[in-house]
C-alpha positions in Angstrom: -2.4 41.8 11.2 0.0 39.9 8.7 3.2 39.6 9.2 5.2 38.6 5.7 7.3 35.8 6.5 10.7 35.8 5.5 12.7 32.8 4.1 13.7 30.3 6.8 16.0 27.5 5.8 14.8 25.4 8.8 12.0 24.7 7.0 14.0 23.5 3.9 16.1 21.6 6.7 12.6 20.0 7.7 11.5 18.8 4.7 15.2 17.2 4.4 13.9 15.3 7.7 10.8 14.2 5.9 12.1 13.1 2.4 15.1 11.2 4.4 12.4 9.3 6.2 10.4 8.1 2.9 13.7 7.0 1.3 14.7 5.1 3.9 11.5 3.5 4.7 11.1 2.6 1.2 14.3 1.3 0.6 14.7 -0.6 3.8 17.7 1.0 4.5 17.2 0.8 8.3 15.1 -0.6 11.0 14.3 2.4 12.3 12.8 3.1 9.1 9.6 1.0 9.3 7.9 4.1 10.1 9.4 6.4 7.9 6.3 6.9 5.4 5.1 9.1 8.2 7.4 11.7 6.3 4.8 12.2 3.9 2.3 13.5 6.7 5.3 16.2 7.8 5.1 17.4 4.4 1.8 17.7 4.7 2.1 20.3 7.8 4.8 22.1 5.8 2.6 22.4 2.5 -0.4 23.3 4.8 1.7 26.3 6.8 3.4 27.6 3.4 0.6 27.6 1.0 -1.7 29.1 4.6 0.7 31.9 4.7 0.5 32.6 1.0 -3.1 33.1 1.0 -3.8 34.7 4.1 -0.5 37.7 3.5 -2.5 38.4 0.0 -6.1 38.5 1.2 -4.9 40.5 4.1 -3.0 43.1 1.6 -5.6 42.6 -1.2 -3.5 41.0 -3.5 -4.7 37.6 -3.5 -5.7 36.6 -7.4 -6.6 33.0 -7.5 -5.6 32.3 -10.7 -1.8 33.2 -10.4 -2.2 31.1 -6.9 -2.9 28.1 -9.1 -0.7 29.1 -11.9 2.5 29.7 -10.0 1.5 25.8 -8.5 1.3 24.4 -11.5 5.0 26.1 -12.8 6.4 24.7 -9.4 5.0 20.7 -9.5 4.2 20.1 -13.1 7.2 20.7 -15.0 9.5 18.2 -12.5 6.4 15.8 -12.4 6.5 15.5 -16.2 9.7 15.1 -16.7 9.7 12.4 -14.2 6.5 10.3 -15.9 8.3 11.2 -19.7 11.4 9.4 -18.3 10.0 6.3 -16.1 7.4 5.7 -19.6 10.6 5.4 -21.4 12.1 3.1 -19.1 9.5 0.8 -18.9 9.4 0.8 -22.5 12.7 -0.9 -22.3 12.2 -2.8 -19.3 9.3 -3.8 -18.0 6.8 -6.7 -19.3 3.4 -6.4 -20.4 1.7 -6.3 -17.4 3.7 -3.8 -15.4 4.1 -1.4 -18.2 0.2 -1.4 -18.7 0.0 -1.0 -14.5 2.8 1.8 -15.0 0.3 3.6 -18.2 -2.6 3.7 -16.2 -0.9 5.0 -13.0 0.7 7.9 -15.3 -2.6 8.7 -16.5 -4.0 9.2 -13.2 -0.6 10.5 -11.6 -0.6 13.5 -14.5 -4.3 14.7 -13.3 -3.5 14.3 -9.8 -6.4 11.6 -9.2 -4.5 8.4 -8.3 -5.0 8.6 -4.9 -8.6 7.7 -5.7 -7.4 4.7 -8.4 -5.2 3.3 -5.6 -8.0 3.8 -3.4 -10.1 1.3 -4.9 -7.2 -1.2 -6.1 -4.4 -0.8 -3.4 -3.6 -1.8 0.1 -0.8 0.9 1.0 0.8 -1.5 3.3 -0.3 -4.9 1.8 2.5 -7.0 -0.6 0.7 -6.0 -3.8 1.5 -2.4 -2.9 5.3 -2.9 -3.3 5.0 -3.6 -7.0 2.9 -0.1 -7.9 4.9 1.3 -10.0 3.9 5.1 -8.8 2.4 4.0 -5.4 4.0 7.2 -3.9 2.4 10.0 -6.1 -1.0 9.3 -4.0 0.1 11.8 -1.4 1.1 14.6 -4.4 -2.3 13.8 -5.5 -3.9 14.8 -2.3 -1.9 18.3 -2.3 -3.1 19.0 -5.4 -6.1 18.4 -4.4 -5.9 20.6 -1.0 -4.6 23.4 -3.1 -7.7 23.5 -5.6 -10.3 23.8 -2.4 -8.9 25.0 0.0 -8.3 28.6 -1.6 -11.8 28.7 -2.4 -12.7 27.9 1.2 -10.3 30.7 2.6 -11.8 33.2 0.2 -15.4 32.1 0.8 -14.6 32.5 4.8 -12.4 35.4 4.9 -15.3 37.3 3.3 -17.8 35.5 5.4 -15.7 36.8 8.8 -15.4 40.3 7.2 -11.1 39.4 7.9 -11.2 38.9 11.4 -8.7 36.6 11.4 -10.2 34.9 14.9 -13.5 34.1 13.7 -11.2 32.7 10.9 -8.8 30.8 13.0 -11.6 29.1 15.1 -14.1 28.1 11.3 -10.7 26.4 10.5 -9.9 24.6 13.8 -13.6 23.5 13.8 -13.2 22.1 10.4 -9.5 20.5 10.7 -10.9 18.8 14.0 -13.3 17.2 11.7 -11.6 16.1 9.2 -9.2 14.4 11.9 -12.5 12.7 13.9 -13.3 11.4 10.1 -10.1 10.1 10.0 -9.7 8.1 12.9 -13.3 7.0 12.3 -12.8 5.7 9.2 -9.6 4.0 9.5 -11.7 1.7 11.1 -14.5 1.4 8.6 -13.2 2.2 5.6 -9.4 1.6 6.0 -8.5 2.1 2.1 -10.3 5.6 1.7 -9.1 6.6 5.1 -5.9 6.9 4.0 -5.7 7.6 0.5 -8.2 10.5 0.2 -8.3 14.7 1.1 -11.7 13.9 3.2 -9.9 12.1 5.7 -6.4 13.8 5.5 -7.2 17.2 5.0 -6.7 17.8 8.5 -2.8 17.0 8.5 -2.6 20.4 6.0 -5.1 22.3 7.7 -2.7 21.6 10.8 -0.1 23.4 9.3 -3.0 26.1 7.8 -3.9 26.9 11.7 -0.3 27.4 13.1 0.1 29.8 9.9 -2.9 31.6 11.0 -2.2 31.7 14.7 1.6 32.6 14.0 0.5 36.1 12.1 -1.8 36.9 14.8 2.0 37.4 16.7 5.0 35.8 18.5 4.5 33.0 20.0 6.2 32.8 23.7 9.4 32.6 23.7 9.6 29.3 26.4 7.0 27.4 24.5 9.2 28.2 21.1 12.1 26.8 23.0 10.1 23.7 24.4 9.2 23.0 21.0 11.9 21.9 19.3 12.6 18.4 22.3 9.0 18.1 22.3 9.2 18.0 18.2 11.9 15.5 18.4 10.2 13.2 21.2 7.1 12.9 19.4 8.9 12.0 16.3 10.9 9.6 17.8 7.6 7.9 19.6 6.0 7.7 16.1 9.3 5.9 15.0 9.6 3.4 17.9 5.7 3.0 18.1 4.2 2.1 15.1 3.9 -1.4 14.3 2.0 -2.9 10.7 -1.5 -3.6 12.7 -2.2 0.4 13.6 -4.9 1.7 11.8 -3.5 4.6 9.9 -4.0 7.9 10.3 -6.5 7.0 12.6 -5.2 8.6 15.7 -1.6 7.6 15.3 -0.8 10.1 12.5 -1.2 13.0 14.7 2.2 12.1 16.4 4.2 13.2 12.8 1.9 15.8 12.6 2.4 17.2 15.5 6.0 16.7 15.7 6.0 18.5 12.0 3.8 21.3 13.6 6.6 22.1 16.7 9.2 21.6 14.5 8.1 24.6 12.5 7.5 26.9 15.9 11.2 25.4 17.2 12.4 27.5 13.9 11.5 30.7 15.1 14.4 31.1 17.0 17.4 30.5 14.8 19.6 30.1 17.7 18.7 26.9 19.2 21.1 23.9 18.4 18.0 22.0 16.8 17.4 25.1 14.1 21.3 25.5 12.7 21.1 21.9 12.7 17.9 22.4 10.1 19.5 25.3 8.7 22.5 23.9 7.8 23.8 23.3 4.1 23.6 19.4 4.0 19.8 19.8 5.5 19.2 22.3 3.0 20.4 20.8 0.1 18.2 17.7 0.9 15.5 20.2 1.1 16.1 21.9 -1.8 15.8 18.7 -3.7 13.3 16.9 -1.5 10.4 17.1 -4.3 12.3 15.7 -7.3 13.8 13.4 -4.8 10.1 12.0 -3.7 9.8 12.0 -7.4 12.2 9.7 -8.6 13.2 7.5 -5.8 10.4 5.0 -6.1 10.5 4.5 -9.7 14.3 4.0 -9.2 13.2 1.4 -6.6 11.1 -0.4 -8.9 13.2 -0.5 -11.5 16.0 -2.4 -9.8 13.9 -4.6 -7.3 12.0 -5.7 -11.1 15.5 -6.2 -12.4 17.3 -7.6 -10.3 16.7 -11.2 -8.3 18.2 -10.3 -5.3 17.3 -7.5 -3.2 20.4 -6.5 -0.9 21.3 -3.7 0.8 24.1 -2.8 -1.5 21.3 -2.6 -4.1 19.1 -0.8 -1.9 21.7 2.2 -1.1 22.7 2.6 -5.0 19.4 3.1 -5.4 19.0 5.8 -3.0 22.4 7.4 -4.1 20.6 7.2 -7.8 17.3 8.8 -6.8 19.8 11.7 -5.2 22.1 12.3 -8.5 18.7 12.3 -10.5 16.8 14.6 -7.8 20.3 17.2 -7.7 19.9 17.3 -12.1 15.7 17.7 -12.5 15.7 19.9 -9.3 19.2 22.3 -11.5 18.0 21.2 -14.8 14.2 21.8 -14.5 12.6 22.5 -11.6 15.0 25.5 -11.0 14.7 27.3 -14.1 11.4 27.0 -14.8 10.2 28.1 -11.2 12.4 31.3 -11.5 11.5 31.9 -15.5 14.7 31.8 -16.8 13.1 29.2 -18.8 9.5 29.5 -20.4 8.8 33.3 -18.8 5.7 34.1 -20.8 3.0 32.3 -19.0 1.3 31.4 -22.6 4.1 29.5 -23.7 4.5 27.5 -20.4 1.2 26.6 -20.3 0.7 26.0 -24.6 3.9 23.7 -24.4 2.8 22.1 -20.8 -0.7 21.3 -22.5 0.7 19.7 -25.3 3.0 17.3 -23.4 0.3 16.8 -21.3 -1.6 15.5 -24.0 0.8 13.4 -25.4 1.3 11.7 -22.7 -2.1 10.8 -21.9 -1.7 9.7 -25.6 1.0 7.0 -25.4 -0.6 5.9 -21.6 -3.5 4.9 -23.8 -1.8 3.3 -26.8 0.2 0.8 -23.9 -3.3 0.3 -21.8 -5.4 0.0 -25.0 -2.6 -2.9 -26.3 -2.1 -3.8 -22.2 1.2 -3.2 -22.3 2.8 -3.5 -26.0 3.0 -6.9 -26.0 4.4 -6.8 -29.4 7.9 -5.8 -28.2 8.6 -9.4 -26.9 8.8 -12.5 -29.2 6.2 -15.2 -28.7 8.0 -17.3 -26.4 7.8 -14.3 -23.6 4.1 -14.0 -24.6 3.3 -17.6 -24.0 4.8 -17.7 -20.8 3.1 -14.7 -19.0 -0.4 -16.6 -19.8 0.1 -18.2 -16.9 -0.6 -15.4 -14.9 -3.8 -15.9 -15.6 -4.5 -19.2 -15.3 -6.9 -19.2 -12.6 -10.3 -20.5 -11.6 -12.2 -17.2 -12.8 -15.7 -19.2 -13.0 -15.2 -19.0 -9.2 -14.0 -15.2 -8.5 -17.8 -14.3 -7.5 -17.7 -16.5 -4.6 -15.7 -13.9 -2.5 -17.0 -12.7 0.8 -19.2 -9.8 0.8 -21.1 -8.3 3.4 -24.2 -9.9 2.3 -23.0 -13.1 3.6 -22.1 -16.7 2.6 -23.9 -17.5 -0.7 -25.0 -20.9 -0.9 -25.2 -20.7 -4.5 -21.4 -20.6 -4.9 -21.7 -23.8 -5.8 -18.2 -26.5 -7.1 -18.7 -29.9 -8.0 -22.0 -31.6 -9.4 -24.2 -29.0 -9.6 -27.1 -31.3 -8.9 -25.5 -32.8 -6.0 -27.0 -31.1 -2.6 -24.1 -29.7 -1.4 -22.9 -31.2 1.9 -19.6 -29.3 2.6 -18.7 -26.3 3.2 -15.1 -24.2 1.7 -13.6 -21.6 3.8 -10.4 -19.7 3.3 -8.6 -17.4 1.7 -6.8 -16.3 -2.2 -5.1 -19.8 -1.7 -8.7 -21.6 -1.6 -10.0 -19.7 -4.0 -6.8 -20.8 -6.2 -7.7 -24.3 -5.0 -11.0 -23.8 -6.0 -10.6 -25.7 -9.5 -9.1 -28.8 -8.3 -12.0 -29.0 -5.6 -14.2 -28.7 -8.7 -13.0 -31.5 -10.2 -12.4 -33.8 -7.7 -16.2 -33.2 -6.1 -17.5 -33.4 -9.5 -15.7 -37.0 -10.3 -17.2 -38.1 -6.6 -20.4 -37.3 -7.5 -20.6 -34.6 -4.7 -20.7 -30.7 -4.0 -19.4 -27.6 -2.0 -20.4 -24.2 -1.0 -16.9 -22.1 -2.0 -16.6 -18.6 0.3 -13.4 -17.1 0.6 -12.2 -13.5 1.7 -8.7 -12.4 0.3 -5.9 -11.9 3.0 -8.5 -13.2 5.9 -6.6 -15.9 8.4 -9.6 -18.4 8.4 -9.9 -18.7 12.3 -12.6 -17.1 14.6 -12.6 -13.8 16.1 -9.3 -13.1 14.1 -8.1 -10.1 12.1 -9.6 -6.5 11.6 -13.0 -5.5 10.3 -14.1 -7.0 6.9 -11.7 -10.4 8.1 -13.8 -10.5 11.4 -16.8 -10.3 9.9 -16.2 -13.0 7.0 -15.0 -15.5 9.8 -17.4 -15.2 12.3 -20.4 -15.1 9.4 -18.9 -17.9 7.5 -18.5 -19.8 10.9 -21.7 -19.0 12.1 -23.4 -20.3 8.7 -21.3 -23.5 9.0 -22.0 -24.8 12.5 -26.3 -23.8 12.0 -27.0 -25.3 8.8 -27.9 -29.2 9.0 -27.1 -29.9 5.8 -23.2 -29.0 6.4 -21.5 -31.9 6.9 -18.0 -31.3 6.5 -16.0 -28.2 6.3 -12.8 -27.7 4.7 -10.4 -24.8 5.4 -7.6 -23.9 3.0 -5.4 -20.7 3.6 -1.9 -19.6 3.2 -1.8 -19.4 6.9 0.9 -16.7 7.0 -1.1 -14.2 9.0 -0.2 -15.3 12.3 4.0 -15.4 11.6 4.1 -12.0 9.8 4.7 -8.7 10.7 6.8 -10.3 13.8 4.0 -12.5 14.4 1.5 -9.3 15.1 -1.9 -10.1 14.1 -5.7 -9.3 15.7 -7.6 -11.2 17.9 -10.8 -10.3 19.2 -10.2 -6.9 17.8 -7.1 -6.6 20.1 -3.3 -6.6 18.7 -1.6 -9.6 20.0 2.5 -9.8 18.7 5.5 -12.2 19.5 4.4 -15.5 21.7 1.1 -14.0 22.7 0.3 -13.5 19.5 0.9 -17.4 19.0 -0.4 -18.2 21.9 -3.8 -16.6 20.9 -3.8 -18.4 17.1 -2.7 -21.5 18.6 -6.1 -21.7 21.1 -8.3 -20.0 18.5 -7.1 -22.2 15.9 -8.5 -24.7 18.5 -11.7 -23.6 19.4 -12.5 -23.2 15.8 -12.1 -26.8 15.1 -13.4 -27.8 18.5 -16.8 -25.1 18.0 -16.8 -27.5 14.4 -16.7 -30.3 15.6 -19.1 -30.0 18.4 -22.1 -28.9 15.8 -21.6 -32.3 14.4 -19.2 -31.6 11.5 -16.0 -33.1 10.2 -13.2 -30.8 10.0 -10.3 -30.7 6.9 -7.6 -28.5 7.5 -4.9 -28.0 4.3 -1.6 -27.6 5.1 -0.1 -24.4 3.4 1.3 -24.5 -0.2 5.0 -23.2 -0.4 6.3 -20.2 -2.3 8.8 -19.6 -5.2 11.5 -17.2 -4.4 10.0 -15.2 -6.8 7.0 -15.0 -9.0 7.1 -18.0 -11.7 6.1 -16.4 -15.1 7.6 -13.0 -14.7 10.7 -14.5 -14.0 10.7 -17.1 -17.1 9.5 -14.3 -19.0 12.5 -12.3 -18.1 14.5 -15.1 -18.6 13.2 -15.3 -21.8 13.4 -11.6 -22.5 16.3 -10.2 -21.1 18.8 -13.5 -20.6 18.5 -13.3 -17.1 18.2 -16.4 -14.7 16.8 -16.1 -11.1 16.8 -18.9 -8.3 12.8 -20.0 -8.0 12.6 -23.4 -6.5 12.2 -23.4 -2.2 13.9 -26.4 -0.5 11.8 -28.3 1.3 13.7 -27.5 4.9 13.1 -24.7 4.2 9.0 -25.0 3.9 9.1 -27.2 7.0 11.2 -24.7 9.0 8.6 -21.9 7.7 5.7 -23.7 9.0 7.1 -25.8 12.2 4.8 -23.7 14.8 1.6 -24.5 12.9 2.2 -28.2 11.4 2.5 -28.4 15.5 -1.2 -27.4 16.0 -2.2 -29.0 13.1 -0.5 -32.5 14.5 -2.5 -31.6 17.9 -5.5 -31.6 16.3 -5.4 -34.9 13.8 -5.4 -36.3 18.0 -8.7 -35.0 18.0 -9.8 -36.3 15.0 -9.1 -33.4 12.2 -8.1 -34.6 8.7 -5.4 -33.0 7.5 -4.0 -32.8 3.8 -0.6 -31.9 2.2 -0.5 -30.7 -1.1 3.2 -30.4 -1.6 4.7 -33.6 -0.1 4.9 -35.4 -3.5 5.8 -32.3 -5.4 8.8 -31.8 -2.8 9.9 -35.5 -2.3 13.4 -34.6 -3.6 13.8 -32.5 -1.0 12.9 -29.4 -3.1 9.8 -27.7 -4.0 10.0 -27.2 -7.7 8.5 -23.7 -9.4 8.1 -25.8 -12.7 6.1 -28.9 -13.3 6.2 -30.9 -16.0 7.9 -27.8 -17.9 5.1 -25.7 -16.5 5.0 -23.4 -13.5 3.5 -24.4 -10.8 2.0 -20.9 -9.2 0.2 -17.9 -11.2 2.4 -16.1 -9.1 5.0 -17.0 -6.5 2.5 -19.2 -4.3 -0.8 -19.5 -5.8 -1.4 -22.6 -7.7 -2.1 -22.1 -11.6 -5.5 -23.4 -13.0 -3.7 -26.0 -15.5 -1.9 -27.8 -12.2 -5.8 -28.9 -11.0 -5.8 -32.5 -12.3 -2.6 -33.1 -10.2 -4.2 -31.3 -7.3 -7.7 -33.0 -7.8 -6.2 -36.3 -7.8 -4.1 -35.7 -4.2 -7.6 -34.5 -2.8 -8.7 -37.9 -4.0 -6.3 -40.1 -2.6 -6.5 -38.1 0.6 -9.8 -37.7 1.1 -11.3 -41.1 -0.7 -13.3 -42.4 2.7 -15.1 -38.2 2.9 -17.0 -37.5 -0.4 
């Protein structure tokens, strides 16, 4: 039997919690806050119990029509959504370079069908550095609604008529499938990390959670002790996720059924609106939050990447405008659109809506392809600004084929003299491969060749890091120490992994953090070099290149652009303080015969490392070296590695 539900402001009090927890994840406005993207997955329980409810209360009456289901969805996300993409295009029009505006044309595109979960899927690490810089990183998990609520009416329909509306035949064909959908999950945020959290396959489950309590709640009341129990339990498990989650867990995985969960009590705590927990909810500051919480999710990232592009420091003052910003804009699109087009006061006749959405539609996707097709209307910046973002790309490209893959080392990656045999062997990461070119040159002027494999991201060391990254170094390894002809192996990395994330990193697929996490590098580190040198090969290890405080040619351009001058060079105490712990193993093991080679000690003799070299910048980026420095690069390997090749 259904039973209609009325409105319950606890739920608008809960999606308060949620949105609050994305904002202040995103801009780091707290340390409890590392977790806070786990927000999205609450939102997920709420969409899942709402939109359940919906369905089920019509197909129960006979009133279900899926066409108004989807066209009342679309009047309640599009119009906000649009507005949103209108204004942040016209922004980036003003503001951004080339680059980012194209990035920012080709995420709208996909943002405005709802697919970019699967184009950051392929292209985007969620919780990797490149993923700060998305300019619409967050619509992935709007995409994956969207997504829900074009299927998963469909499946209702097909099994409500398949169960004849017995809603516990129902009930159980949903658990069985939301349990699967979980076990795929936690599966594949093992195997296939990216997909596992980006697409419906593998989250479905989190809104089918909220789907099953909606079920099980109009079959009748729940008890009234568990109700009560709930709304602690809710809080604990919330709380846990907070305190617990560290950048190493595999998400969802298992670990996303904490928020979950938690989101799923929370919504049984709200049936009795007496408890402290449910006025707290209910309560107008919770409410407004609520109220606004989609145009909020909407517009606080773009706000974020506005100012942390514009603006060379990023402080907590900075931070908490933004997040006051995102609020004032959320508080007009939610009065000023989203309001009066969900109640038809503006746009009533459905023909019109949809005529006049179409068109904007279209010409959106219009002007995303005029600034992808130009990438990113270069023309509005003089030729100075042009020039200097070319550096971006000034890498070794003739060598990006030579990445890891699962098929294994390829041993016709070849640099240097391509007739030489090759003798050595190149292992490392994006900073090797970035390397790559000077390695080509100064093999090719000795006469001598190298086998080039490198895996973006991947700490170089055996039995270290998580799937793909354990496989590359124990392959790449492997292929070193049993093939004769391998004489000498040279290892070139940022060599970051092991001091980020609070020094958390894998180690024979176990999470080590704080001093047994150095511990562990520092004897793996070891027994790589030892395991080397025992199978009869010399061992190079190159000590980390520094970083600009922020990327080189964006910031030259913007100099160049906008009159604005940021800080780039890194003094050299600062590099040495960076990297004391490892230039400590690496000192241990020149005792035990390792050759080790600085790139930066002449470029930072002053005591600073410079961004700029000879009036050009030194990095593609902020610490990858650019493709014209090789001569300079090639000529250090010389000097340091004369008596080797």
């Amino acid at each position: 039997m259904s039973h209609k539900m009325a409105y319950r402001p606890d739920i608008d009090g809960l999606r308060a919690v949620a949105i609050l927890l994305v904002c202040i994840f995103h801009f780091r406005l707290l340390p409890i806050g590392e977790a806070g993207f786990i927000g999205v997955d609450i939102f997920f329980v709420i969409s899942g119990f709402l939109i359940t409810r919906i369905i089920t209360d019509g197909l129960s009456a006979g009133k279900f029509r899926l066409g108004t289901f989807y066209y009342r969805r679309v009047r309640r996300l599009y119009p906000a959504m649009l507005v949103v993409l209108v204004l942040y295009l016209l922004a980036g029009w003003i503001l951004f370079l080339p680059a980012l505006f194209e990035e920012l044309a080709w995420e709208t595109l996909f943002s405005s069908i709802y697919g970019i979960n699967i184009y950051l899927w392929r292209s985007v690490n969620y919780f990797g550095v490149q993923a700060d810089s998305k300019p619409l990183l967050h619509m992935w998990s709007l995409a994956v609604e969207e997504q829900f609520y074009l299927f998963y009416p469909l499946f209702l329909i097909g099994l409500y008529r398949l169960c004849r509306g017995r809603s516990g035949q129902l009930l159980g064909i949903v658990v069985v499938f939301m349990l699967g959908s979980f076990a795929l999950g936690w599966f594949a945020s093992y195997w296939k990390p990216q997909a596992a959290f980006y697409l419906l396959p593998t989250r479905a489950w989190e809104l089918m959670a909220g789907g099953v309590l909606a079920m099980v709640v109009q079959r009748g009341p729940l008890p009234k002790a568990f109700v009560r129990l709930a709304g602690p339990a809710a809080v604990l498990l919330l709380g846990a996720a907070m305190v617990l989650h560290h950048g190493q867990i595999a998400f969802p995985g298992w670990f996303a059924a904490l928020p979950v969960l938690s989101g799923v009590l929370f919504i049984v705590a709200g049936q009795d609106m007496h408890t402290p927990l449910s006025r707290l909810l209910s309560s107008r500051p919770m409410v407004f939050f609520g109220n606004i919480s989609y145009p909020l999710y909407l517009v606080h990232w773009p706000v974020k990447i506005i100012l942390q592009d514009g603006f060379a420091e990023d402080t907590l003052i900075l931070r908490a405008s933004g997040f006051g910003l995102s609020i004032l804009l959320a508080a007009v699109i939610y009065a000023c659109v989203e309001t009066p087009v969900r109640t038809g006061r503006w746009l009533p006749a459905p023909q019109r809506f949809l005529g006049l959405t179409a068109g904007l539609q279209a010409g959106v996707l219009a002007v995303c392809a005029l600034i992808f097709t130009t990438q990113g209307l270069p023309a509005r910046f003089d030729p100075q600004v042009r020039q200097v973002l070319s550096y971006t790309s000034d890498a070794p490209r003739e060598f990006i084929g030579c990445e890891y893959s699962s098929g294994g080392v390829r041993f016709d990656c070849i640099v240097g003299d391509a007739d030489a045999v090759p003798e050595t062997l190149l292992i490392g990461d994006s900073h090797l491969y970035a390397l790559s070119g000077a390695l080509d040159l100064m093999l090719r002027q000795q006469g001598a060749s190298a086998v080039l494999s490198f895996a973006y991201g991947c700490l170089p060391v055996r039995d270290a890091g998580r799937f793909q990254c354990r496989d590359f170094v124990r392959d790449v390894f492997a292929r070193a120490e049993n093939t004769p002809q391998i004489k000498t192996v040279l290892i070139a990395s940022a060599w970051t992994r092991p001091y980020s994330a609070g020094g958390s990193y894998f180690y024979d697929g176990v999470l080590l953090q704080g001093a047994s996490g150095l511990k562990m590098f520092e004897t793996k580190l070891a027994e790589t070099v030892v395991r080397l040198q025992q199978a009869g090969k010399a061992v190079i290890l190159v000590d980390p290149m520094y970083r600009a405080r922020h990327p080189v040619p964006q910031a030259l351009a913007r100099a160049a652009a906008f009159g604005t001058q940021w800080p780039l060079d890194m003094p050299r105490a600062d590099y040495d303080a960076q990297f004391a712990h490892l230039f400590a193993q690496f000192e241990a093991l020149q005792e035990r015969g390792v050759r080790r080679v600085s790139l930066v000690d002449d470029l930072c003799r002053s005591g600073t490392c410079p961004a700029l070299w000879n009036g050009k910048p030194v990095f593609t980026d902020a610490t990858h070296m650019a493709r014209h420095m090789q001569g300079y690069f090639a000529q250090v390997l010389a000097d340091s590695l004369a008596d080797m090749f």
